[in-house]
C-alpha positions in Angstrom: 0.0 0.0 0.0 0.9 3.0 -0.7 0.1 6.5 1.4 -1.4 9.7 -0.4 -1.8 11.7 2.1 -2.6 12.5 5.9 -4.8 11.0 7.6 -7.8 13.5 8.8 -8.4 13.9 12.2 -12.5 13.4 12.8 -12.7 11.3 10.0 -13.9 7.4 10.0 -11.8 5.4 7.9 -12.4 3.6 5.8 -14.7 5.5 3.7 -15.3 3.5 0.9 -16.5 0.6 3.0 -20.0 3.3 3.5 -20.4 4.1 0.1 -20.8 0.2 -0.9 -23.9 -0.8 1.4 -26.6 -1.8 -0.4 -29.5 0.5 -0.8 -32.6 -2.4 -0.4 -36.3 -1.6 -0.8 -39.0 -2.8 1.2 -41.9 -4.4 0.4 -45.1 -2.1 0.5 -47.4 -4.1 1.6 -45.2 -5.3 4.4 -44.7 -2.4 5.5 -48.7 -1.8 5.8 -48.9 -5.2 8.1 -45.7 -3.4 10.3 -42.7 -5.8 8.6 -39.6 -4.8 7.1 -39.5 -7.2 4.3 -37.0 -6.8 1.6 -38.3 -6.5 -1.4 -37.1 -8.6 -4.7 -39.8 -8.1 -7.1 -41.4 -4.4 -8.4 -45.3 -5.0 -9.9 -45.2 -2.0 -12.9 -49.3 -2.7 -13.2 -49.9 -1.7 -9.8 -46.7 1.2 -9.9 -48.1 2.8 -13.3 -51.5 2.5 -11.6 -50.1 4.6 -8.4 -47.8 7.0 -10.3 -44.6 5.6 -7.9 -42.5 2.3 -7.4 -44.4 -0.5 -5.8 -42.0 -3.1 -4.8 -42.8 -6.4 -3.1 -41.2 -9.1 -1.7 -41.7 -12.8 -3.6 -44.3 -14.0 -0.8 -46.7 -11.0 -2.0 -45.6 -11.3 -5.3 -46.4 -14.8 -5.3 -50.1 -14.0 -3.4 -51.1 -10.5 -4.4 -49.4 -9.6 -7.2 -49.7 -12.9 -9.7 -51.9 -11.7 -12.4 -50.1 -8.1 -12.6 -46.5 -8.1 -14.5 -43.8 -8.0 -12.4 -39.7 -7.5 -12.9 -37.4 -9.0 -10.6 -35.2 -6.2 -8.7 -31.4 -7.2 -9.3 -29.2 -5.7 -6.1 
């Protein structure tokens, strides 16, 4: 390794290692039964229908959602 510079006083090192957590979404309607759920599938019927991103985890998908045409979120 190799230095390139000082190190900051203050600072929490390392910094990349907070830049690369994953930014998850939650399922919706999880979140209306008071789980955090994440979610792996987003239904575009019901998000063009709502005007915003409806994403749902596979047990809803799987229940709620199986008529509607879904995507598969890729983290």
């Amino acid at each position: 390794m190799e230095v390139i510079g000082l190190r900051e006083r203050g600072v929490k090192y390392p910094r990349v290692v907070e830049q690369n957590k994953p930014r998850h979404r939650y399922c919706s309607d999880c979140k209306t039964e008071g789980k955090r759920e994440i979610a792996t599938w987003i239904c575009l019927d019901c998000s063009n229908d709502k005007g915003r991103d409806v994403s749902v985890c596979a047990e809803h998908v799987a229940s709620e959602h199986e008529e509607h045409y879904a995507e598969e979120i890729v983290y």
